[in-house]
N, C-alpha and C positions, 0 to 999 in steps of 0.2 A: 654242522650240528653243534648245537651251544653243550658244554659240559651241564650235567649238573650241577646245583650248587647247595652245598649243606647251610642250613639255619642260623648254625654255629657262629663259624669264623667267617660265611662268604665266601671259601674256597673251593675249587671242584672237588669232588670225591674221586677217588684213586680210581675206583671201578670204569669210573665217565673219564677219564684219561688214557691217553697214548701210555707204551710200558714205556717208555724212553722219559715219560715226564714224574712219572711216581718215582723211577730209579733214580732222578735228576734231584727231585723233592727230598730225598731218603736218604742222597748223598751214597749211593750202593753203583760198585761196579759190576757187573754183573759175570766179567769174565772170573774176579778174585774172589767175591761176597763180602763180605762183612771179616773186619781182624777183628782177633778175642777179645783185646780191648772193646773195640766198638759192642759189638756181643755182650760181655758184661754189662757195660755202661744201658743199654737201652734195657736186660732183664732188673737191674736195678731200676730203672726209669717207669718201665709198665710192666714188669713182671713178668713171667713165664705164659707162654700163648697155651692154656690150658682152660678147656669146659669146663661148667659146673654139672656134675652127674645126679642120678636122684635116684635112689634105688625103683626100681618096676613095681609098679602099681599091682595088687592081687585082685582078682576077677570079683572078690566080694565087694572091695571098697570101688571099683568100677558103678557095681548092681547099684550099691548105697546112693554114690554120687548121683546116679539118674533120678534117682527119686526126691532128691533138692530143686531138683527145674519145677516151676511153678505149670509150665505148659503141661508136664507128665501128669501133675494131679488133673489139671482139669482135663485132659484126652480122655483121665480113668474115672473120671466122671459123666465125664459124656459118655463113654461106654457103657458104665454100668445103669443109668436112669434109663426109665421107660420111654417111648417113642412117644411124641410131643402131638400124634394125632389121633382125636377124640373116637375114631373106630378104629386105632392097633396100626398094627404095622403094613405096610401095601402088600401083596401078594408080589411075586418079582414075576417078571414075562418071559422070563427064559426057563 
């Protein structure tokens, strides 16, 4: 099975590789980990491995948001206009 390969730089992605080959990449032994040095050096390099958070959305601006989709107007359109045949709406058979 070929690695993936990212767009980027043409190299596998860590995920599509054996762990023996990321650890090999990274320069990481995995019985010691990483010395503080090295630890410093890469949070100075890429920073701290932290998300960006966003506070939780309130159920009103949820309501709000729906009613920007252009689909929602015209469904409430379609709902609300009269039925499109000249004697009314069918009688249903059940």
């Amino acid at each position: 099975m070929k690695p993936e390969l990212t767009s980027r730089a043409q190299t596998p992605t860590a995920y599509a590789l054996p762990v023996e080959a990321v650890l090999g990449q990274q320069s990481v032994d995995p019985a010691s980990g990483l010395t503080d040095a090295e630890v410093a050096a890469r949070l100075t390099r890429y920073g701290s491995n932290t998300l960006i958070t966003h506070p939780p959305r309130t159920a009103l601006s949820v309501l709000i948001d729906q009613f920007r989709s252009p689909v929602v107007w015209l469904l409430g359109a379609a709902a609300g206009s009269p039925p499109c045949s000249p004697n009314g709406p069918r009688p249903s058979r059940f």
